[in-house]
N, C-alpha and C positions, 0 to 999 in steps of 0.2 A: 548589329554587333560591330563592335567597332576591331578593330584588326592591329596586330600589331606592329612597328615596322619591322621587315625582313634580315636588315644588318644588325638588329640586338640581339636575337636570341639566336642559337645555332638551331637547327632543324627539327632535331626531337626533340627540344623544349617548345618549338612553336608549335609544335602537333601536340603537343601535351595542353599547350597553352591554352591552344584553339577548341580543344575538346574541353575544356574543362570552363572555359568561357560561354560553351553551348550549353551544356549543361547546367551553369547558374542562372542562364537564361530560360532553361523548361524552368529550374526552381521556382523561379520567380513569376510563370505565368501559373502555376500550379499552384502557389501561395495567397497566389494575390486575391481573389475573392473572398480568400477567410479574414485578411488584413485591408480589405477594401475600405471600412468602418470601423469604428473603435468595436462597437457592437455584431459586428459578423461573426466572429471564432464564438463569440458566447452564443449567439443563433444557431448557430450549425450545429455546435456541441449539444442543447439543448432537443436538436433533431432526433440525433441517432441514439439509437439504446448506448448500455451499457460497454458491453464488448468494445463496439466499432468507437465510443468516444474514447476509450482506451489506448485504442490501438494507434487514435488519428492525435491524441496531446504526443504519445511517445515516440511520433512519428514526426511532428515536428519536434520535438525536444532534441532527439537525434538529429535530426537538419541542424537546426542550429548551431547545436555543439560542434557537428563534423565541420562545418561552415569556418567555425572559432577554430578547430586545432590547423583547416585550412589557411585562415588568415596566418598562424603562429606558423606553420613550415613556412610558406612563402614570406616572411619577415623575417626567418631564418634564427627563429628561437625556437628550443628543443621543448617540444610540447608533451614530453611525457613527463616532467619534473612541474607540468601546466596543471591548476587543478579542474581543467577543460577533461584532462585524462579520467579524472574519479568521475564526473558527471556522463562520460560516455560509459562507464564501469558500471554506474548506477543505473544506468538508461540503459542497459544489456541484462542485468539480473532482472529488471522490474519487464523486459519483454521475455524472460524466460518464467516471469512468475503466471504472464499473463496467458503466454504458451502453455504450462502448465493445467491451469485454470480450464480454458477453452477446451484444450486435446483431452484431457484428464491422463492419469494415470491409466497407463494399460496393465490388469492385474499380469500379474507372473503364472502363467500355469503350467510349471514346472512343478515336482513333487519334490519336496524334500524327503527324501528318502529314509534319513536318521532320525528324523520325527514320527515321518509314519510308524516303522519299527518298533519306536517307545510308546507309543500308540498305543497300538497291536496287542505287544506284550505286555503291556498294564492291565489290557483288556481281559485280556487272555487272564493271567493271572488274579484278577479279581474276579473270573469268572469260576474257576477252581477252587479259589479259595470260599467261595459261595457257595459251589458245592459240595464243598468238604466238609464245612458248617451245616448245610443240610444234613451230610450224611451221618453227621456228630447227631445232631438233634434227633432224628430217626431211629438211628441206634439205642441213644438216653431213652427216648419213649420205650420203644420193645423191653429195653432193659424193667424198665418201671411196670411195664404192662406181666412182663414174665416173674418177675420178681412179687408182683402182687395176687400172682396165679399160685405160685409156691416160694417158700424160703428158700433164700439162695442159699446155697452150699459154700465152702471156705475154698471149694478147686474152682467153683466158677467167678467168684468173684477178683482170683488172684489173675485170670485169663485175660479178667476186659482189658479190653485196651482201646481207646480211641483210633477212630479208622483215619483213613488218609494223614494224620499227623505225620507217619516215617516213611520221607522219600525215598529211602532204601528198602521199603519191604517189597518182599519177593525175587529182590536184587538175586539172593543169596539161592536159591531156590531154581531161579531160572539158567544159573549160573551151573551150579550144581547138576539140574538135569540136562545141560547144553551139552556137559561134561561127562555125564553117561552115557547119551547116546551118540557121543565122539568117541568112546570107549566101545562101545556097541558094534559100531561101525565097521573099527579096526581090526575089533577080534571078528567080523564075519567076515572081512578080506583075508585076515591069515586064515581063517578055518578053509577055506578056498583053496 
């Protein structure tokens, strides 16, 4: 490693300098077997499955680039107007696709709560209305079956009425005798 002299750079540039000069120096014993031959990178590539050649083009791709936006600060041109900047943008999204890929999606098992709900209640409600239809059809039968045992009369036929159709019935009823025996009640306190 060659060193640089002491009177040019102030302190913390040469510790910056120094470390950053060691470090292209691992790059470079780390690179060099895939760049040994023209033909090595396509060797090696050719080795590893799927994934790991993936992972190792986008790993140098990235070297590269950082290497490029390196040269451009130390030249002292603003490398984010560089279009070294979209290639590390693109080398970022294509390691998050690869992330992606690998890890996979981890499902959500949370519930949604306002779905279940509409669920339910659909449920629910188709299952009433199913048996309301039954109880219709049941009804039509007896009615048929009574009807051909004897002639209907003009008071029973004015009676029928389809069952569970009025969500109010009994309303009136239940109400009513809630209401008498709240009456009930009061006159056996005052008779007291």
């Amino acid at each position: 490693m060659s060193s640089l002299p002491s009177d040019t750079l102030p302190a913390n540039h040469r510790n910056a300098t120094n470390v950053l000069l060691n470090t292209l120096a691992e790059l470079e014993t780390i690179f060099a077997p895939l760049f040994a031959t023209p033909s090595s990178l396509s060797e090696t590539l050719a080795k590893l499955d799927i994934e790991k050649r993936c992972q190792l083009e986008l790993m140098i791709g990235y070297a590269i680039n950082t290497l490029a936006f390196i040269n451009l600060k130390t030249n002292g041109t603003a490398p984010n107007t560089h279009p070294v900047m979209h290639e590390l943008k693109r080398i970022k999204q294509y390691t998050e696709k690869l992330r992606h890929v690998t890890q996979g999606n981890k499902p959500n098992m949370e519930v949604d709560k306002q779905a279940a709900e509409r669920f339910i209640k659909g449920a629910l409600a188709a299952n009433l209305t199913a048996e309301r239809n039954a109880e219709e059809e049941t009804a039509q039968e007896e009615e048929k079956e009574e009807g051909s045992s004897s002639a209907p009369t003009p008071s029973s036929t004015s009676h029928t009425r389809k069952r569970g159709m009025d969500p109010f019935q009994g309303a009136e009823t239940s109400k009513s005798s809630s209401k008498s025996s709240e009456s009930r009640k009061k006159k056996s306190k005052s008779d007291k």
